[in-house]
C-alpha positions in Angstrom: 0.0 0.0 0.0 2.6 2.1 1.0 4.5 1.6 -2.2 1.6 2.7 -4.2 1.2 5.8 -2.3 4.4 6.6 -3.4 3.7 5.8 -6.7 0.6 7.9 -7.4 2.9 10.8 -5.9 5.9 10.4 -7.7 3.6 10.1 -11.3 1.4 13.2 -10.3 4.8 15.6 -10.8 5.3 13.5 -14.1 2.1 14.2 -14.8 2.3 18.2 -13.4 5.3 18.3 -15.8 3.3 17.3 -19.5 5.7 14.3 -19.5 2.8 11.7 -19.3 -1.4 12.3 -19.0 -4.4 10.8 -17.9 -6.9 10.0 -20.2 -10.0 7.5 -20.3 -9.7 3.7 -22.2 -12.7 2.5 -23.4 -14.1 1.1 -20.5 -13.9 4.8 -19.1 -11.5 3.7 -16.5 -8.4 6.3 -16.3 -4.9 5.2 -17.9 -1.9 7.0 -18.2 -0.7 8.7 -21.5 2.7 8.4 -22.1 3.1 11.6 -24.9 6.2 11.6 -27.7 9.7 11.9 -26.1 9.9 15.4 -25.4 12.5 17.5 -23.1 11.3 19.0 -19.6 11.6 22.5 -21.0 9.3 21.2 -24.3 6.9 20.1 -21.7 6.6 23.4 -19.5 6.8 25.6 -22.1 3.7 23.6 -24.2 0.2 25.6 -23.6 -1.3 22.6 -22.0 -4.5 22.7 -20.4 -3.8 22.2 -16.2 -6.3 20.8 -13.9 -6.0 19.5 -10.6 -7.3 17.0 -8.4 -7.4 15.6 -5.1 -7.3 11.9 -4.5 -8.1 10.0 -1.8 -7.1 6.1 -1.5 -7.5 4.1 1.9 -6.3 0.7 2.6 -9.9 -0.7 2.3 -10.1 0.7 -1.4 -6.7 -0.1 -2.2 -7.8 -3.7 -1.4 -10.9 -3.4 -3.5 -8.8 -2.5 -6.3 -7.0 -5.1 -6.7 -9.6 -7.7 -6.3 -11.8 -5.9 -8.4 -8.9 -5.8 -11.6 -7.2 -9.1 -10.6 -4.1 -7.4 -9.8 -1.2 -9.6 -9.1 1.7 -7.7 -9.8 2.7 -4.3 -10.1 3.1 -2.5 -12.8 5.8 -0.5 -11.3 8.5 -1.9 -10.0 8.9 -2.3 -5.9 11.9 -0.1 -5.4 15.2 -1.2 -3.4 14.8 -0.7 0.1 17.4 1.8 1.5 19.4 0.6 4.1 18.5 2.7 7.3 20.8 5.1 9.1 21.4 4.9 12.6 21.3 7.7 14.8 24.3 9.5 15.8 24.8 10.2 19.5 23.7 13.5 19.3 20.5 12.9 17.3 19.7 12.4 13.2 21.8 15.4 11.8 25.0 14.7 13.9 
């Protein structure tokens, strides 16, 4: 769950950046758009229509999903856990 969070975060400044797009399939379900190969500055400087929106995905839902598209693995790689840091005597920034 946790991992998808992160996901959907990470994708929403790709998307804030015109370097991919949501758009509707046919079963009017949203899907990604992955646009032609263009440069950040390309994308920032295109007159693209923004919009925003606020989304809201709990653990119950999350759960739902996936039964409810048969999901069994991700589409997005799980990404390498970092190995943790350990405190310093005089606290995190020491």
């Amino acid at each position: 769950f946790g991992q998808t969070v992160e996901n959907l975060f990470y994708v929403s400044f790709l998307i804030k950046e015109g370097s991919c797009g949501i758009e509707l399939d046919d079963n009017g379900l949203p899907s990604l758009l992955i646009p032609n190969a263009r440069t950040d500055e390309e994308g920032r400087g295109q007159d693209v229509s923004k919009h925003q929106a606020i989304l809201s995905l709990d653990y119950g839902t999350w759960q739902d999903l996936i039964k409810a598209f048969d999901i069994t693995e991700p589409m997005i790689p799980h990404r390498e856990e970092e190995r943790g840091t350990q405190m310093g005597a005089r606290g995190w920034y020491a």
